[in-house]
PDB file of N, CA, C and O in Angstrom:
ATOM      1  N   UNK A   1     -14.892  -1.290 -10.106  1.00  0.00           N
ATOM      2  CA  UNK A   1     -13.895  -0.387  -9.559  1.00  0.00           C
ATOM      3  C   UNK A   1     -13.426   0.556 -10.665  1.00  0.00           C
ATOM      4  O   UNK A   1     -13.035   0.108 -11.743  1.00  0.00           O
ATOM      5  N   UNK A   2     -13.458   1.634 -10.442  1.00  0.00           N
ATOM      6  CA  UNK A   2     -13.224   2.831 -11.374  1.00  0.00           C
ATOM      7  C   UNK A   2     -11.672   2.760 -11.789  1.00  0.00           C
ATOM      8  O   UNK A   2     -11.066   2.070 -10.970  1.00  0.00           O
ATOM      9  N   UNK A   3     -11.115   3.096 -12.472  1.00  0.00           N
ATOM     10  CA  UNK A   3      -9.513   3.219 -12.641  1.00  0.00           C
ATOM     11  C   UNK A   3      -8.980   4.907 -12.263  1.00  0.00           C
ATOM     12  O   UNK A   3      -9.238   5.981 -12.806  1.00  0.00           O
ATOM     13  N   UNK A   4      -8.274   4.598 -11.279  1.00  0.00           N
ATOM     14  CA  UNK A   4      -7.728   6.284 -10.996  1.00  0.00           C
ATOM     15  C   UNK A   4      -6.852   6.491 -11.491  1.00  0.00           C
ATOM     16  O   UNK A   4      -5.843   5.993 -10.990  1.00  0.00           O
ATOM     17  N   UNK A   5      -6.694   7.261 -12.647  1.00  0.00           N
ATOM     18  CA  UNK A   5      -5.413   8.170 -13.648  1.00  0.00           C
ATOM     19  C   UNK A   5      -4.110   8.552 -12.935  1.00  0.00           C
ATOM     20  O   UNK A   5      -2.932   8.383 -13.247  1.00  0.00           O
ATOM     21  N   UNK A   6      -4.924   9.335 -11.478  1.00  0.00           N
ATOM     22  CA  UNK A   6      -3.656  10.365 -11.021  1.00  0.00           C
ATOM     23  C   UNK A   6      -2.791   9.120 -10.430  1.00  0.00           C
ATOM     24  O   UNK A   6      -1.583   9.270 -10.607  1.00  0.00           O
ATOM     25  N   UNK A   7      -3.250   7.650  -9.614  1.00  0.00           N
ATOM     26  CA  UNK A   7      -2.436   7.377  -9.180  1.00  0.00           C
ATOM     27  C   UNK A   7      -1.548   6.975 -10.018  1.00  0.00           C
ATOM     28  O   UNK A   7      -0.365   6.887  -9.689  1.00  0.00           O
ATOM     29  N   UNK A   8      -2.183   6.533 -11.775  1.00  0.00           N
ATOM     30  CA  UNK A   8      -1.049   5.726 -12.713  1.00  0.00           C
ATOM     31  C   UNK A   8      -0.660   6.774 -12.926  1.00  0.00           C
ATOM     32  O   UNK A   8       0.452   6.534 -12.454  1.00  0.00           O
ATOM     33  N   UNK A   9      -0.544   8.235 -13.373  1.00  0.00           N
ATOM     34  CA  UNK A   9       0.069   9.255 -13.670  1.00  0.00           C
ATOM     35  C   UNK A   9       1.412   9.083 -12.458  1.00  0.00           C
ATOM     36  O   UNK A   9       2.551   8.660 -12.657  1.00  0.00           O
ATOM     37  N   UNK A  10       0.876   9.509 -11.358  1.00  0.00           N
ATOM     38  CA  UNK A  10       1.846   9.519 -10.231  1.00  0.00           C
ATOM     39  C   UNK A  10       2.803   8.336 -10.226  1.00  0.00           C
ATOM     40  O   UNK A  10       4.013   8.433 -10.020  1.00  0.00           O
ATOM     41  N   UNK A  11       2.226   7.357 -10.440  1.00  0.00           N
ATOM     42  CA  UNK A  11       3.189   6.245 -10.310  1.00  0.00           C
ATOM     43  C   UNK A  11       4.068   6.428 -11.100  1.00  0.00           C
ATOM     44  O   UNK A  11       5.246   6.438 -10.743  1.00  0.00           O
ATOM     45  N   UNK A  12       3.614   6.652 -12.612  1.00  0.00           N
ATOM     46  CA  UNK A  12       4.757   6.419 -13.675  1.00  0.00           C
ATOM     47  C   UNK A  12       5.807   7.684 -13.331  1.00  0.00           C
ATOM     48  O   UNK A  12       7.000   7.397 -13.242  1.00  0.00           O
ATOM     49  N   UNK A  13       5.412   8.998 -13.146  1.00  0.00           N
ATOM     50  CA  UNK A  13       6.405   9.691 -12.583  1.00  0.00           C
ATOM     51  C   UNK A  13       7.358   9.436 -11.648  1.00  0.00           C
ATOM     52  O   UNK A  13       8.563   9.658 -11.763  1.00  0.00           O
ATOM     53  N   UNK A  14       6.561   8.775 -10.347  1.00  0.00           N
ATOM     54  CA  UNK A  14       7.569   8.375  -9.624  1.00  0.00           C
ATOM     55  C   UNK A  14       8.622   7.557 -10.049  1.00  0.00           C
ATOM     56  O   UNK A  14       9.799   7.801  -9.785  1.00  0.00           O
ATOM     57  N   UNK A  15       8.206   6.507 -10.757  1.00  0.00           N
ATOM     58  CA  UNK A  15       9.438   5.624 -11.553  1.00  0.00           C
ATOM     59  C   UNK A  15      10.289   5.801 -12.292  1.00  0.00           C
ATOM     60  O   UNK A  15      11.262   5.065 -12.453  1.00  0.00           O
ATOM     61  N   UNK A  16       9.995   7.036 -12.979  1.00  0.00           N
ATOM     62  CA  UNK A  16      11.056   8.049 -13.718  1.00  0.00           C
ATOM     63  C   UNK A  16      11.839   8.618 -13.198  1.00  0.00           C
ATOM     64  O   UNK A  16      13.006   8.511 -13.576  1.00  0.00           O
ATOM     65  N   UNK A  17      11.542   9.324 -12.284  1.00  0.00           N
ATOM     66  CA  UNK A  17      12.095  10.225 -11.312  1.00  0.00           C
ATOM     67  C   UNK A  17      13.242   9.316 -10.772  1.00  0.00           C
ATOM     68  O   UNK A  17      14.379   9.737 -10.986  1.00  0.00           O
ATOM     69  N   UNK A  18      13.150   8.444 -10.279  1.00  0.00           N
ATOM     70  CA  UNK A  18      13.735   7.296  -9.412  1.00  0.00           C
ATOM     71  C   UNK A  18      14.933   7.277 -10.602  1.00  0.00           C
ATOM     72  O   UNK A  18      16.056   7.756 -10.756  1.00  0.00           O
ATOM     73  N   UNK A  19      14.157   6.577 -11.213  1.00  0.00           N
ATOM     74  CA  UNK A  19      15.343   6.645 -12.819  1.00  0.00           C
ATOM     75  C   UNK A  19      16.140   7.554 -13.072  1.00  0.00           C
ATOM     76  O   UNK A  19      17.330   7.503 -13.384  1.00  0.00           O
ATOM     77  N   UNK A  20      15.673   8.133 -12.976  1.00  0.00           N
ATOM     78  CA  UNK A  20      16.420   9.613 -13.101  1.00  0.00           C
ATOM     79  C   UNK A  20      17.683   9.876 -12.194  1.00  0.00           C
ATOM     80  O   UNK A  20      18.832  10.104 -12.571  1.00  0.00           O
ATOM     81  N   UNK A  21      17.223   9.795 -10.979  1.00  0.00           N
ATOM     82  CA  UNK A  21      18.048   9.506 -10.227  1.00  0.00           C
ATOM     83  C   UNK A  21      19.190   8.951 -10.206  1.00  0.00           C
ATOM     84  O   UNK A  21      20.287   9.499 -10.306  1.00  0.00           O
ATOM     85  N   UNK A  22      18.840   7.352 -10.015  1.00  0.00           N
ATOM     86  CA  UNK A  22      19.974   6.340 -10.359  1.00  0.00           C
ATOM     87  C   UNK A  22      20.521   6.688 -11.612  1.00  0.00           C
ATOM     88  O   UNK A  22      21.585   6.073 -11.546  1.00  0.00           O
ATOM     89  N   UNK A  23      20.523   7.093 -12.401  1.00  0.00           N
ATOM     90  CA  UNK A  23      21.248   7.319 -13.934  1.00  0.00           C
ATOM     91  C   UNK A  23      22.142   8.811 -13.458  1.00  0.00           C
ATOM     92  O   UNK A  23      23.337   8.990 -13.691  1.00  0.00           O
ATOM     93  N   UNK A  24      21.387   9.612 -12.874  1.00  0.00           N
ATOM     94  CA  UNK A  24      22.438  10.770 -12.350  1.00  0.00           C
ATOM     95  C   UNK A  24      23.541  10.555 -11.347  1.00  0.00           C
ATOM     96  O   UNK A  24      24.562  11.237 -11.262  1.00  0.00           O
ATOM     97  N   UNK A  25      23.188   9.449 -10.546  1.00  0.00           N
ATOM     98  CA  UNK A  25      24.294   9.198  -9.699  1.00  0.00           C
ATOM     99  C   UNK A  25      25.274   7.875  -9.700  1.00  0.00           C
ATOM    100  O   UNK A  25      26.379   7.824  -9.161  1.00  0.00           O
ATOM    101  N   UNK A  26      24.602   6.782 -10.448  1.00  0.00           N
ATOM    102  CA  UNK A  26      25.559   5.631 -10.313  1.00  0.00           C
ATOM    103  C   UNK A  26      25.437   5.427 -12.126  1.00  0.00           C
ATOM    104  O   UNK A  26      26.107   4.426 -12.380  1.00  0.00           O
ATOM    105  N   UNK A  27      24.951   5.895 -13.190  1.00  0.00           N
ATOM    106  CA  UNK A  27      25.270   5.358 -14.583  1.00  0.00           C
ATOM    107  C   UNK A  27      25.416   6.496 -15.482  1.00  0.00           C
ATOM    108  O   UNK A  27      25.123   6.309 -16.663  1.00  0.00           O
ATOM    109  N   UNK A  28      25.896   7.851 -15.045  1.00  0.00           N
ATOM    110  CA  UNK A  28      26.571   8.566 -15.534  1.00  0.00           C
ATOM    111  C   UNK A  28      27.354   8.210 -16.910  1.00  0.00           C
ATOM    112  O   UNK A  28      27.035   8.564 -18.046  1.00  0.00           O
ATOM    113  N   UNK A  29      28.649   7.283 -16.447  1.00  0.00           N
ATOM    114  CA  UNK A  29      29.404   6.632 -17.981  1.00  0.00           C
ATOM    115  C   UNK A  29      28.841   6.035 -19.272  1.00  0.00           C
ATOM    116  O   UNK A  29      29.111   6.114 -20.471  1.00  0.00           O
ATOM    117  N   UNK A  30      27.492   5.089 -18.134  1.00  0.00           N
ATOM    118  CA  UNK A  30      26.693   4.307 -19.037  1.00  0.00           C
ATOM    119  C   UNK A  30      25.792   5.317 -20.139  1.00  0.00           C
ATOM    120  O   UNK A  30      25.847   5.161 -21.359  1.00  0.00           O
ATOM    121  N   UNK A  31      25.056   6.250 -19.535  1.00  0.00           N
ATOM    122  CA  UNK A  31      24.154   7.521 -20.213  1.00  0.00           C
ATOM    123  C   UNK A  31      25.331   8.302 -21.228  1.00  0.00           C
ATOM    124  O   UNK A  31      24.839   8.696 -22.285  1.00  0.00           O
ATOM    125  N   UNK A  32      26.578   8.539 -21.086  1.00  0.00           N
ATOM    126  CA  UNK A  32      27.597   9.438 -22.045  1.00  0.00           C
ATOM    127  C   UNK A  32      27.498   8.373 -23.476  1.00  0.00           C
ATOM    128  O   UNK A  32      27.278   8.679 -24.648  1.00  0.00           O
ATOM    129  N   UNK A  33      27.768   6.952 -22.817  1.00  0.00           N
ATOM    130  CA  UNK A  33      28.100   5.714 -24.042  1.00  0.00           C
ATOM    131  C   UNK A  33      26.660   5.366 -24.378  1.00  0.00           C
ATOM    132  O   UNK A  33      26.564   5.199 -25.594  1.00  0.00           O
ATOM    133  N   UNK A  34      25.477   5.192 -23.728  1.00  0.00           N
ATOM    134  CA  UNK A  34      24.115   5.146 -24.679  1.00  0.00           C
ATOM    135  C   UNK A  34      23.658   6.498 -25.159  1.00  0.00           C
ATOM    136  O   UNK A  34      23.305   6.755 -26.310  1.00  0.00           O
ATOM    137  N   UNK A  35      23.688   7.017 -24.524  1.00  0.00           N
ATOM    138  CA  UNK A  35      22.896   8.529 -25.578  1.00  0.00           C
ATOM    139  C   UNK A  35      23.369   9.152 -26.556  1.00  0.00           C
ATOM    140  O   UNK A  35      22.675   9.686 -27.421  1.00  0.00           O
ATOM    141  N   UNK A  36      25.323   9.149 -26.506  1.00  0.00           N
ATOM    142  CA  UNK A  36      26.006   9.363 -27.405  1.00  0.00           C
ATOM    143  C   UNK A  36      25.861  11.163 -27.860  1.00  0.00           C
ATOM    144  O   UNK A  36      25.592  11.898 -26.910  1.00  0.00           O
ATOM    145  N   UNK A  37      26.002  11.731 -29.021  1.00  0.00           N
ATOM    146  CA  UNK A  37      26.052  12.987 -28.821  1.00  0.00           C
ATOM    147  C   UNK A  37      25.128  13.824 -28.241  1.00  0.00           C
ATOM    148  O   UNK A  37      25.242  15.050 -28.240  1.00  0.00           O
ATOM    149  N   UNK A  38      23.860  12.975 -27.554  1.00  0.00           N
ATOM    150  CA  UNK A  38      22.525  13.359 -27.201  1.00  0.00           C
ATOM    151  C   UNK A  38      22.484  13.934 -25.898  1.00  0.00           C
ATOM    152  O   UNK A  38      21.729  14.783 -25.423  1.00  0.00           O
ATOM    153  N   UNK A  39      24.141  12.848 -25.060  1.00  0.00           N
ATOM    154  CA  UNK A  39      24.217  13.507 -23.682  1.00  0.00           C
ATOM    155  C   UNK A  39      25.197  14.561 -23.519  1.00  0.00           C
ATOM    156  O   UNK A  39      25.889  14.683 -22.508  1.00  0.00           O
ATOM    157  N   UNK A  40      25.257  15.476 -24.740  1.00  0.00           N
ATOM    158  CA  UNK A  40      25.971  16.762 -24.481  1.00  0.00           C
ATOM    159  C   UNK A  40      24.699  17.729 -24.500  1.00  0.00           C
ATOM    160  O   UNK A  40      24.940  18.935 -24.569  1.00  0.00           O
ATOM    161  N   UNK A  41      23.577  17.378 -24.455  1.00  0.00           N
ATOM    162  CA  UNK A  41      21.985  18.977 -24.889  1.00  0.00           C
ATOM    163  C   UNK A  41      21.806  18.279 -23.395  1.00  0.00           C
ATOM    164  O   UNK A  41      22.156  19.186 -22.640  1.00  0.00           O
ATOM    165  N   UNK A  42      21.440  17.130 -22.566  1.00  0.00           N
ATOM    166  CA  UNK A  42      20.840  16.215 -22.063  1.00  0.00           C
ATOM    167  C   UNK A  42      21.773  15.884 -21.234  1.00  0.00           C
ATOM    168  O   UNK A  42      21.878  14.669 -21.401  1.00  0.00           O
ATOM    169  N   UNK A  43      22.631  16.246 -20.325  1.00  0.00           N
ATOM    170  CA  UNK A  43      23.728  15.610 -19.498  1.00  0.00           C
ATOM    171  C   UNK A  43      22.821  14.957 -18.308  1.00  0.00           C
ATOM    172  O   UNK A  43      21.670  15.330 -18.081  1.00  0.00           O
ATOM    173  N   UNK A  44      23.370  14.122 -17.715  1.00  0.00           N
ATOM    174  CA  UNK A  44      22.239  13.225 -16.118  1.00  0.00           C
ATOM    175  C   UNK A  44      23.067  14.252 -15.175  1.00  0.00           C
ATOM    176  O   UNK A  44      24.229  14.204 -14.773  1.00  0.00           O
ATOM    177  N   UNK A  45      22.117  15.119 -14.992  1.00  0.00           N
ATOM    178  CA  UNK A  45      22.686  16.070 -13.863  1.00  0.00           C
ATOM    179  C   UNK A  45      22.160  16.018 -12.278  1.00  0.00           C
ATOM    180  O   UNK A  45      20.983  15.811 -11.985  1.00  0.00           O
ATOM    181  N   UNK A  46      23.226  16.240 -11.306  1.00  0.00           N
ATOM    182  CA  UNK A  46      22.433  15.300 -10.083  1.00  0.00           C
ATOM    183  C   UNK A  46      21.087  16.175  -9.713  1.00  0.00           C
ATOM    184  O   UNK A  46      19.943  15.731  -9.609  1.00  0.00           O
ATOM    185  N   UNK A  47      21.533  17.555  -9.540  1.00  0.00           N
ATOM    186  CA  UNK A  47      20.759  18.451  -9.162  1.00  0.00           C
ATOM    187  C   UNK A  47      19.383  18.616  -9.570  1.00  0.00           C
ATOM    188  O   UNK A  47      18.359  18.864  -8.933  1.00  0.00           O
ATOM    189  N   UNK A  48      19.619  18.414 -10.790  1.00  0.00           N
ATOM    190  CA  UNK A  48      18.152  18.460 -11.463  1.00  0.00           C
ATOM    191  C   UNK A  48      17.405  17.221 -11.337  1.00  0.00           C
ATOM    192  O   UNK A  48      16.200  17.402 -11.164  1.00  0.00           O
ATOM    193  N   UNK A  49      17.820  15.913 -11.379  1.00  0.00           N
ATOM    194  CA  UNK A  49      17.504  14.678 -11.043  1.00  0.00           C
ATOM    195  C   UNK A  49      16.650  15.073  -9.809  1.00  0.00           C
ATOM    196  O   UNK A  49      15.424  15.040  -9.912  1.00  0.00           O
ATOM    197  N   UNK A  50      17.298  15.482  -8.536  1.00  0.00           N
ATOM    198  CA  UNK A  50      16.923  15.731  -7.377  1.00  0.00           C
ATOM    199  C   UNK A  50      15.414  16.471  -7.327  1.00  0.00           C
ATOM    200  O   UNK A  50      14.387  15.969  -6.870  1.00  0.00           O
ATOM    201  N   UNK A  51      15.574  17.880  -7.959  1.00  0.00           N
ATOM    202  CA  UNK A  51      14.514  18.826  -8.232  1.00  0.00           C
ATOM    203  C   UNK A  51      13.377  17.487  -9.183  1.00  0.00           C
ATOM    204  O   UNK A  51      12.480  16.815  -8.673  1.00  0.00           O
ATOM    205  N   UNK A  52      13.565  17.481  -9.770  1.00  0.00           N
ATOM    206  CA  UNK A  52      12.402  16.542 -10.724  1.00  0.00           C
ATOM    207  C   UNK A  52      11.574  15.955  -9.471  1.00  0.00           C
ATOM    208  O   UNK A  52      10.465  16.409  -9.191  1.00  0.00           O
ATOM    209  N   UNK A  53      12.358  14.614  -8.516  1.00  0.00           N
ATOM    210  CA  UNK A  53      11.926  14.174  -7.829  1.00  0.00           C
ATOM    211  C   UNK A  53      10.822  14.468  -6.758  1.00  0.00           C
ATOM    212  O   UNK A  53       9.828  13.773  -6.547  1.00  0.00           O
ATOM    213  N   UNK A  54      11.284  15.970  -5.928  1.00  0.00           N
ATOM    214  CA  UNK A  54      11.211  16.283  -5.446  1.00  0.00           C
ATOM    215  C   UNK A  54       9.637  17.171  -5.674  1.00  0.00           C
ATOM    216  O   UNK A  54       8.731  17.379  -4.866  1.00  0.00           O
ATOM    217  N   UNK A  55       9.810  17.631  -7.381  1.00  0.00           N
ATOM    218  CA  UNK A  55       9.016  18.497  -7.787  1.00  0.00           C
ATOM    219  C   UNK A  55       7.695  17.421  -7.750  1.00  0.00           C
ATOM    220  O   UNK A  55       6.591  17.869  -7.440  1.00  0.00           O
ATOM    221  N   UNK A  56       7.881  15.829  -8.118  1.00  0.00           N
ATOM    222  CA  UNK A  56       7.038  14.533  -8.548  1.00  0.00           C
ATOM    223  C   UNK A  56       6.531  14.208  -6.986  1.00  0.00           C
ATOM    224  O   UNK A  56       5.447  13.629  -6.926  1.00  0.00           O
ATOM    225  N   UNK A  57       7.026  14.439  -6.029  1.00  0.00           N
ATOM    226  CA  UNK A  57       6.671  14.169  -4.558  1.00  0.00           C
ATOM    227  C   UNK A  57       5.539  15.669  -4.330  1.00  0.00           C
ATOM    228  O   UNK A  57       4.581  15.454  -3.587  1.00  0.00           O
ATOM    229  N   UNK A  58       5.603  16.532  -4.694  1.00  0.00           N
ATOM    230  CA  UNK A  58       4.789  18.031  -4.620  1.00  0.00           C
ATOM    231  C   UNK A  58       3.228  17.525  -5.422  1.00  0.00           C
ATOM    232  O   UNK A  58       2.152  17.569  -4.825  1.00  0.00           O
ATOM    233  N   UNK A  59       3.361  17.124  -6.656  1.00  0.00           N
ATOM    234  CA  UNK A  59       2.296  16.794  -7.403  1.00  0.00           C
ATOM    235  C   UNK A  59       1.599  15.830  -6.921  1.00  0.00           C
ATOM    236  O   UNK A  59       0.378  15.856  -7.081  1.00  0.00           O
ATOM    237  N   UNK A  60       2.345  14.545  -6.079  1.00  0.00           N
ATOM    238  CA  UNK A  60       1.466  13.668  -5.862  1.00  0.00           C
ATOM    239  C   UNK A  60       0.763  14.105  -4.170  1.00  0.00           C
ATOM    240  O   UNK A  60      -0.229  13.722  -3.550  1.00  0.00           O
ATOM    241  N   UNK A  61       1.734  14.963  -3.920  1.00  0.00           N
ATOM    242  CA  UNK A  61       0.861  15.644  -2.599  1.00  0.00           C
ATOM    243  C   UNK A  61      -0.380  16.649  -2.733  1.00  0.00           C
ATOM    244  O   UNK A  61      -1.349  16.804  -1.990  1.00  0.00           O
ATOM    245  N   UNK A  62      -0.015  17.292  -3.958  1.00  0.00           N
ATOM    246  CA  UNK A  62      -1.537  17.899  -4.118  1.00  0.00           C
ATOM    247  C   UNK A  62      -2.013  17.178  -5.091  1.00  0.00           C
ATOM    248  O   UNK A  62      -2.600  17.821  -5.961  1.00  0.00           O
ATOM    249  N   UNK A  63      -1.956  16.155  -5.213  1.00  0.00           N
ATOM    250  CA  UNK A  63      -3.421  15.441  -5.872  1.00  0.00           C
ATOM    251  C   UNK A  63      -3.932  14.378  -4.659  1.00  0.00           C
ATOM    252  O   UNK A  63      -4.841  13.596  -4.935  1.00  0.00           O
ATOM    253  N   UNK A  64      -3.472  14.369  -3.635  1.00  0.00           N
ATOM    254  CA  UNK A  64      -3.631  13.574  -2.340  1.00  0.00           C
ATOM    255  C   UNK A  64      -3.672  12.347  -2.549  1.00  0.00           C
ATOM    256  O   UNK A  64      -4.372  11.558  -1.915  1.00  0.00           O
ATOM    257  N   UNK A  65      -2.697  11.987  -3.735  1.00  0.00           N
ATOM    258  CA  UNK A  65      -1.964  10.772  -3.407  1.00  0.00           C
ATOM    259  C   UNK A  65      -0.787  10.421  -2.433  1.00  0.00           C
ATOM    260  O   UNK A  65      -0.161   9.361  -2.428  1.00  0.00           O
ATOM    261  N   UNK A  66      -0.624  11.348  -1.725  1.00  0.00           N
ATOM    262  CA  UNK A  66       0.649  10.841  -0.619  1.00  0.00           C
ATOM    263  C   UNK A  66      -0.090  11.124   0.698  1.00  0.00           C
ATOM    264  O   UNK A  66       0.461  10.900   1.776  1.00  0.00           O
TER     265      UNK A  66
END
């Protein structure tokens, strides 16, 4: 069985994305107190969280993984 890239590519995006997510909407406080002066360049912003996702659902549709 061959190993397919795009789906581990896709996957690991998706799991980021997801991440991404949850850190923009429920660990906000937690990301200010771990990233430290890192989350003033880098804030967990919801919007963009959203777009990422959204953009990671586009890629795996044209590689016809979805």
């Amino acid at each position: 069985m061959e190993i397919q890239w795009t789906i581990i590519l896709f996957t690991l995006l998706l799991i980021d994305s997801i991440g991404a997510i949850l850190v923009a909407w429920f660990g906000q406080k937690w990301w200010t107190h771990a990233a430290g002066p890192l989350a003033t360049y880098f804030p967990a912003a919801k919007g963009w969280s959203v777009l990422y996702f959204v953009l990671v659902l586009i890629i795996g549709y044209a590689l016809g993984v979805l």
